[in-house]
C-alpha positions in Angstrom: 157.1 95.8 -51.7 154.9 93.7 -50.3 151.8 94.6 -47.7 153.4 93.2 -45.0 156.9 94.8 -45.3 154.7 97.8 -45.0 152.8 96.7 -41.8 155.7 98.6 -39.2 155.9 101.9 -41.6 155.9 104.6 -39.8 153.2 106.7 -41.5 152.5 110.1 -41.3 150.2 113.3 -42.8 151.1 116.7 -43.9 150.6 119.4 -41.0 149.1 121.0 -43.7 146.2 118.5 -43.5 144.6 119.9 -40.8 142.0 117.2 -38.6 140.1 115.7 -40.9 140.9 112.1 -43.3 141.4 113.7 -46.4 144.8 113.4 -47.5 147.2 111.0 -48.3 149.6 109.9 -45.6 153.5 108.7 -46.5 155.6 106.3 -44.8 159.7 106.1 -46.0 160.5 102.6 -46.3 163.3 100.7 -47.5 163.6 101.4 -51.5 161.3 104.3 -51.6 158.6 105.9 -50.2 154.9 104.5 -49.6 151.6 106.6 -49.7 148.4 105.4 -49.2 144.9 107.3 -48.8 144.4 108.3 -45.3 140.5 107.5 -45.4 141.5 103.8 -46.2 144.6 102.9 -44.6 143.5 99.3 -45.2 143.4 99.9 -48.7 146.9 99.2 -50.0 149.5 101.1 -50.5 151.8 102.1 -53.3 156.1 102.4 -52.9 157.7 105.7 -55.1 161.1 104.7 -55.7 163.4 108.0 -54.3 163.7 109.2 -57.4 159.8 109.1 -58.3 159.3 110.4 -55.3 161.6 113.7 -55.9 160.4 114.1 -59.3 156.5 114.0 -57.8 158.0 116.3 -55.3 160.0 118.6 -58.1 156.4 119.0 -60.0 154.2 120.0 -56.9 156.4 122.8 -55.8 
């Protein structure tokens, strides 16, 4: 995907988070889902297909 398919995600952080910048933010997008560092939203962006993004999901909890 490229950076500017990502430009009208919809991202958003954990309400575990609580108020500062340091987590990571996700945004679903077509194909996947995108996270990116929430200190440097300018910083790129990587897209977890559905599946890597369950399995990533499967290993935290």
């Amino acid at each position: 995907m490229r950076e500017n398919e990502l430009a009208g995600a919809r991202w958003r952080k954990s309400s575990h988070s609580g108020g500062g910048n340091d987590c990571v933010e996700v945004a679903f997008v077509p194909g996947g889902t995108a996270v990116r560092d929430s200190k440097d939203p300018e910083g790129g962006a990587f897209v977890l297909p559905a599946s890597g993004w369950q399995s990533l999901l499967d290993s935290l909890g």
